[in-house]
C-alpha positions as CSV (number, residue, x, y, z in Angstrom):
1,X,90.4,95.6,88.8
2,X,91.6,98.2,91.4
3,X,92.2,97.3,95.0
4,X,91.4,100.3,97.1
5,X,93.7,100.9,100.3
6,X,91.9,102.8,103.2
7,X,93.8,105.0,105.8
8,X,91.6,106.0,108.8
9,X,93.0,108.5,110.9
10,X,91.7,110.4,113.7
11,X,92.5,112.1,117.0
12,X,92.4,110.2,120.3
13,X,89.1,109.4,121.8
14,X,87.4,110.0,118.1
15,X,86.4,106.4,117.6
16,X,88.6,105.4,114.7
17,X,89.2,101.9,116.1
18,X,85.9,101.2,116.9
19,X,85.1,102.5,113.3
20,X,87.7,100.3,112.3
21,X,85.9,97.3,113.6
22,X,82.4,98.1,112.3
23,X,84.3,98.8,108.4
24,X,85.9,95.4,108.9
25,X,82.4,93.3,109.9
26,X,80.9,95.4,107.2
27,X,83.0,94.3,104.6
28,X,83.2,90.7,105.4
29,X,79.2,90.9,105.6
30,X,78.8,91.8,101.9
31,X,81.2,89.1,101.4
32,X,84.1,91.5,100.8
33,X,87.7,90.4,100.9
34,X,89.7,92.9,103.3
35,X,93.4,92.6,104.4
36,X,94.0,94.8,107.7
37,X,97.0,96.7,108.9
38,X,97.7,97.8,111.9
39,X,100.4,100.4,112.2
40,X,99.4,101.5,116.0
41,X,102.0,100.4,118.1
42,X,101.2,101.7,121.4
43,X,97.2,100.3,121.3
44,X,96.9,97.5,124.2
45,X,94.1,95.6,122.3
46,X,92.3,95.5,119.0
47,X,88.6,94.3,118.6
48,X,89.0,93.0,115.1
49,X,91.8,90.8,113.7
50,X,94.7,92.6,112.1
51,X,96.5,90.7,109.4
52,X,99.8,92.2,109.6
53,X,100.2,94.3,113.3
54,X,102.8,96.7,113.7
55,X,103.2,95.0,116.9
56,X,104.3,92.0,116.2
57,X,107.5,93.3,114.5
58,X,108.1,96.3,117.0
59,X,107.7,95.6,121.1
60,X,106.6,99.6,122.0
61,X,107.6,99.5,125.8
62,X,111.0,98.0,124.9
63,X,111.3,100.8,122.8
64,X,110.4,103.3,125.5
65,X,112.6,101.3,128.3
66,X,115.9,101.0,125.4
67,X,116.0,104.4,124.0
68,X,114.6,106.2,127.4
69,X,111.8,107.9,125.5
70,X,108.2,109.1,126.3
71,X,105.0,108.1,124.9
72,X,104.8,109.4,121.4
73,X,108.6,109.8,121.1
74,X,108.5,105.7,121.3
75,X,105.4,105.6,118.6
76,X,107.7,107.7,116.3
77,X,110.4,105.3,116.9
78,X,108.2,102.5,116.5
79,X,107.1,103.5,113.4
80,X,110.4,104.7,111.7
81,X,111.7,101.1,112.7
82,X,108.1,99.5,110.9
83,X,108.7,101.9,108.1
84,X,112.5,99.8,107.2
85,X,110.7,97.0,106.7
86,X,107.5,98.2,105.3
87,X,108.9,96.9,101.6
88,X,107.9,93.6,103.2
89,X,104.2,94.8,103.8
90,X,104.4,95.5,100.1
91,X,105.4,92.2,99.0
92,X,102.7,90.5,100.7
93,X,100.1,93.0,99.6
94,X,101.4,92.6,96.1
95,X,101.0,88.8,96.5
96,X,97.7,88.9,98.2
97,X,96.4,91.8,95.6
98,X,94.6,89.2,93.4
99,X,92.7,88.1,96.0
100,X,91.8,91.4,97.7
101,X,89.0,94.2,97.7
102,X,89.7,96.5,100.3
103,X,93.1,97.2,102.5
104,X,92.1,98.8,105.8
105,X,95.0,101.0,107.8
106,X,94.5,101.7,111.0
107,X,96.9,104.5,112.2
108,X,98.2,105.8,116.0
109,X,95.6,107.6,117.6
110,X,98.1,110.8,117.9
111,X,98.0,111.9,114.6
112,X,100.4,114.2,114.1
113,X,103.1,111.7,115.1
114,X,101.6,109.9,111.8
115,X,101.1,112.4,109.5
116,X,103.7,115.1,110.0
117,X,106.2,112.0,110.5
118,X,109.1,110.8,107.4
119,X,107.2,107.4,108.4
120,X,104.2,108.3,107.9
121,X,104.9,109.7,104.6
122,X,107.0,106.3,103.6
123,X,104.3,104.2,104.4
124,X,101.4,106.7,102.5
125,X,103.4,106.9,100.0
126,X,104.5,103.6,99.8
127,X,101.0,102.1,99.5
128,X,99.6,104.6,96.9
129,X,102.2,104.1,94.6
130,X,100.3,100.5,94.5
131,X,96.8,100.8,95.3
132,X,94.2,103.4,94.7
133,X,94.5,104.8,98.2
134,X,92.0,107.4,100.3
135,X,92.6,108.6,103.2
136,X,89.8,109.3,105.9
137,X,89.8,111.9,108.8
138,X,87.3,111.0,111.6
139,X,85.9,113.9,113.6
140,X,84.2,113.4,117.1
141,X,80.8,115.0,116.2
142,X,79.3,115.7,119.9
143,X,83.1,117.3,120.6
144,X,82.7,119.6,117.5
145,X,79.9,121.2,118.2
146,X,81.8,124.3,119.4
147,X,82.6,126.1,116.4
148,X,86.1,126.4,117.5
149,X,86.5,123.1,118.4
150,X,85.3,122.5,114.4
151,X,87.9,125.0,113.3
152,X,90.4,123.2,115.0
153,X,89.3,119.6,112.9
154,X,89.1,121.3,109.7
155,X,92.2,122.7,110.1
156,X,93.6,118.8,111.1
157,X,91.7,117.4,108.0
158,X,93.2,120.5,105.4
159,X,96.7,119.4,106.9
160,X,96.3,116.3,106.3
161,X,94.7,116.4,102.5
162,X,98.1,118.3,101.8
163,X,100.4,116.5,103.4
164,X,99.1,113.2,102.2
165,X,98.6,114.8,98.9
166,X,95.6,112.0,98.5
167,X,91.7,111.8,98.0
168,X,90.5,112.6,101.3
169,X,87.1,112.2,102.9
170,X,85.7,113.9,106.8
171,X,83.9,111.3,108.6
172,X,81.8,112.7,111.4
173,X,81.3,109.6,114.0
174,X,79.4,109.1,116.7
175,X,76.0,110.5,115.0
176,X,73.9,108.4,117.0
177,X,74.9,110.6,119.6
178,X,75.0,113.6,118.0
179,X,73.6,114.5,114.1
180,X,76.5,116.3,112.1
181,X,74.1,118.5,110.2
182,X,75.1,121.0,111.9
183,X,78.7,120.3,110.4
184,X,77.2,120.3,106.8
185,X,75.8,123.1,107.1
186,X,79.0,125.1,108.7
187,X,81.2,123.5,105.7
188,X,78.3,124.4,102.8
189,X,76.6,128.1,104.0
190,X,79.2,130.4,105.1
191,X,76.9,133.0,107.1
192,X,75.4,130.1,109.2
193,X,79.2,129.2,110.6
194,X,79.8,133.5,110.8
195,X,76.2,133.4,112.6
196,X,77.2,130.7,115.4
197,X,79.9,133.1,116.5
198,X,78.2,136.2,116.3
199,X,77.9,136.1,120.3
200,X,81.7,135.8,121.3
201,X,84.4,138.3,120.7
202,X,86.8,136.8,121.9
203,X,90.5,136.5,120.0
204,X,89.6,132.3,119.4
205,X,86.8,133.3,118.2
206,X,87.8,136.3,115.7
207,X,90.0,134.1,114.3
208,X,87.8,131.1,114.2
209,X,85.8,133.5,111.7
210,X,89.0,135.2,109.3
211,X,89.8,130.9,109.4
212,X,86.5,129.8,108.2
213,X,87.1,132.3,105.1
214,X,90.1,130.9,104.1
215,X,88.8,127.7,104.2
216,X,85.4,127.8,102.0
217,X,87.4,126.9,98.8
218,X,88.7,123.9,100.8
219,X,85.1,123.0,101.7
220,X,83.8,122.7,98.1
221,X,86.0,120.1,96.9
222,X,85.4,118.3,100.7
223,X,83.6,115.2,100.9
224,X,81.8,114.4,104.1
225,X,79.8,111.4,105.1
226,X,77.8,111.1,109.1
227,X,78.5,107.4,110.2
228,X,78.1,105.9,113.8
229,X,80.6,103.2,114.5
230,X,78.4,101.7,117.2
231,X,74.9,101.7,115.1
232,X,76.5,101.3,111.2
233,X,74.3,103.9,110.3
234,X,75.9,106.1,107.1
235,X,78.1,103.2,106.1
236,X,76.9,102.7,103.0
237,X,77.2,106.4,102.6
238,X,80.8,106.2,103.4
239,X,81.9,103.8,101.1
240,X,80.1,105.0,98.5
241,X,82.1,108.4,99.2
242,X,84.8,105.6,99.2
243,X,84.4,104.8,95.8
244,X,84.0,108.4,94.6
245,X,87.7,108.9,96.2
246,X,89.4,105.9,94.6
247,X,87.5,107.5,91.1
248,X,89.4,110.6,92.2
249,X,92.6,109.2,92.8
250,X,92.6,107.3,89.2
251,X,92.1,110.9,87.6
252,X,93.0,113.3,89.7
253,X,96.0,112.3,91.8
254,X,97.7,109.0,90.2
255,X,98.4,111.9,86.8
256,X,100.1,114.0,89.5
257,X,101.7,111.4,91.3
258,X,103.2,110.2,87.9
259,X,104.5,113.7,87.5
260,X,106.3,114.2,90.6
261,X,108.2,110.6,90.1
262,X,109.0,111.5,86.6
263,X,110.1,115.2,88.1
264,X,112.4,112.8,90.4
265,X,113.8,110.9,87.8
266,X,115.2,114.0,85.7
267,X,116.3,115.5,88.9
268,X,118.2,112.4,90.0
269,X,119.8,111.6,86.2
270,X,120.1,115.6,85.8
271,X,122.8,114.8,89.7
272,X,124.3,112.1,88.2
273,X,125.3,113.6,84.9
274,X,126.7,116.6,87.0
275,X,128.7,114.4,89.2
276,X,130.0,112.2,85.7
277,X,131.3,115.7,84.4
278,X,132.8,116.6,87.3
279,X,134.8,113.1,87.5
280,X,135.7,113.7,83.4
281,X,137.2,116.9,84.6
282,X,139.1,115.7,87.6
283,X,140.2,113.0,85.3
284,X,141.5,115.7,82.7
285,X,143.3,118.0,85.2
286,X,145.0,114.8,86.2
287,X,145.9,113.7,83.9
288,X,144.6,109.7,84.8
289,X,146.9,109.7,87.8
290,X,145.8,108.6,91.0
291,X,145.4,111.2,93.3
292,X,145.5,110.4,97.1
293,X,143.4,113.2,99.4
294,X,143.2,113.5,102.8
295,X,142.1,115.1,105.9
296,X,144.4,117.4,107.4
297,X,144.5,116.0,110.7
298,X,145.1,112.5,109.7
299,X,147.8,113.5,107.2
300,X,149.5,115.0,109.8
301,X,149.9,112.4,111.5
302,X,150.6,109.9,108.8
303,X,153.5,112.3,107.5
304,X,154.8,112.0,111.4
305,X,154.8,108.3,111.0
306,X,156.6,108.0,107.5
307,X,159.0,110.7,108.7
308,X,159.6,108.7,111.9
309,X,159.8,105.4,109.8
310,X,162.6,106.7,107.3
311,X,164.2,108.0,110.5
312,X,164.4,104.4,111.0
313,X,165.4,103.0,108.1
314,X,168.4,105.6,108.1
315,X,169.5,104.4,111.2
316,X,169.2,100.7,110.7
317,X,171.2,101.4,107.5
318,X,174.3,103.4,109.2
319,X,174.2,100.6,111.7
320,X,174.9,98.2,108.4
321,X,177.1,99.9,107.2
322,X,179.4,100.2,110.8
């Protein structure tokens, strides 16, 4: 059976660890078996119990204090040093896999230095090549509500489903403050988004609306699900959107995944047959001698030092023979 891998990401302040915590009790509620990573480094605390924290491998203020970096220069750090061992991670997922239903990821709360990261990619990457693997973008509903604040989420999400190049799925949190109807109904009726910016003219706001055009195809193959981290309310919904992802995956991106490795393969035996002629014709225009190259500056002065060592021997030889 397939073990589904869950990456939640979100911007600061959009309640993906809280989220985090209510998909964890969830799980182990319906008697669901969960293994949880976290690859945060810089969060101070975590109200649910990580199985394998970034944290414990990488101290992030030793970071910051040894390579004299900032805030998310030391979370990029952080992570590039997690991502060396991350073939570790995998060995004890592979291990575990039997035994397993869900793998929750929770990721640093400044997304870019995730997403847009080699890292990040390593550790995507890494994970879906073994797991059916969905990634979920949560959006701050009451913050959204501007509709260029909403733009500017959509926009993060699209990113993200192309970067990631995986099943993605738009969580709206925080509904029991705030209903994201209003979001639906943006994403699924293009003259009702047009409509909410019919009284600013501004330049946002103009191209808020030539944005919102471009991105209607993207919103027809969107799946969104409302879900309130503090209440539970929509969870259900969400991992049933879950499910529909990991269906995805299986026949939509593990074909195309397959393709790109195999792509890999011919380009990388395509290099190495290149590099084999190459050493066949060095071999030929050589004869099979040994050939001994190189660089200018050094064989300078390793043709000063034979020249001065014959000058030596000569003399050591004329003082023989007197």
């Amino acid at each position: 059976s397939f073990k589904w891998a869950i990456f939640v990401m979100g911007m600061a302040g959009s309640g993906k660890t809280t989220l985090m915590q209510r998909l964890n009790a969830h799980l182990h509620m319906a008697q669901k078996r969960v293994y949880v990573l976290n690859i945060d480094p810089a969060v101070t605390s975590l109200p649910y119990g990580a199985n394998i924290d970034i944290r414990d491998t990488v101290a992030y203020k030793e970071v910051m204090k040894q390579y004299g970096l900032g805030p998310n220069g030391a979370i990029l750090t952080s992570l590039n040093l997690f991502a060396t061992r991350f073939d570790q991670v995998l060995g004890i997922l592979d291990k575990r896999a039997p035994e397993l239903d869900y793998i929750l990821v929770d990721t640093p709360g400044q997304i870019e230095v995730f997403s847009w990261s080699a890292s990040g990619t390593i550790i995507t990457e890494a994970l879906a090549a073994s797991f059916p693997t969905v990634v979920v973008y949560i959006v701050d509903t009451p913050r959204t509500i501007s509709p260029n604040t909403f733009m500017s989420n959509m926009l993060y999400a699209c990113s993200t489903m192309y970067k990631t190049k995986l099943p993605l799925i738009v969580t709206f949190n925080k509904t029991d403050v705030v209903s994201h109807e209003f979001a639906v109904e943006w994403m699924t009726d293009f003259e009702a988004f047009q409509d909410s910016l019919s009284s600013e003219t501004t330049f946002m706001s103009n191209l808020t609306r030539s944005m919102g055009m471009v991105l209607d195809e993207f919103y027809k193959q969107l799946k969104s699900v409302g879900v309130s981290a503090v209440t539970g309310a929509g969870i259900t919904d969400f991992f049933d959107a879950v499910t529909e992802g990991a269906e995805e995956f299986k026949t939509t991106y593990l074909p195309e995944m397959e393709r790109r490795k195999q792509q890999k393969a011919e380009r990388d035996a395509k290099a190495a047959e290149q590099s084999m002629q190459r050493l066949r014709q060095d071999l030929e225009e050589t004869g099979g001698k040994k050939v001994v190259t190189s660089l200018p500056h050094r064989g300078k002065h390793r043709g000063t030092g034979e020249a001065e060592e014959e000058e030596d021997s000569d003399d050591e030889e004329e003082e023989e023979e007197e």
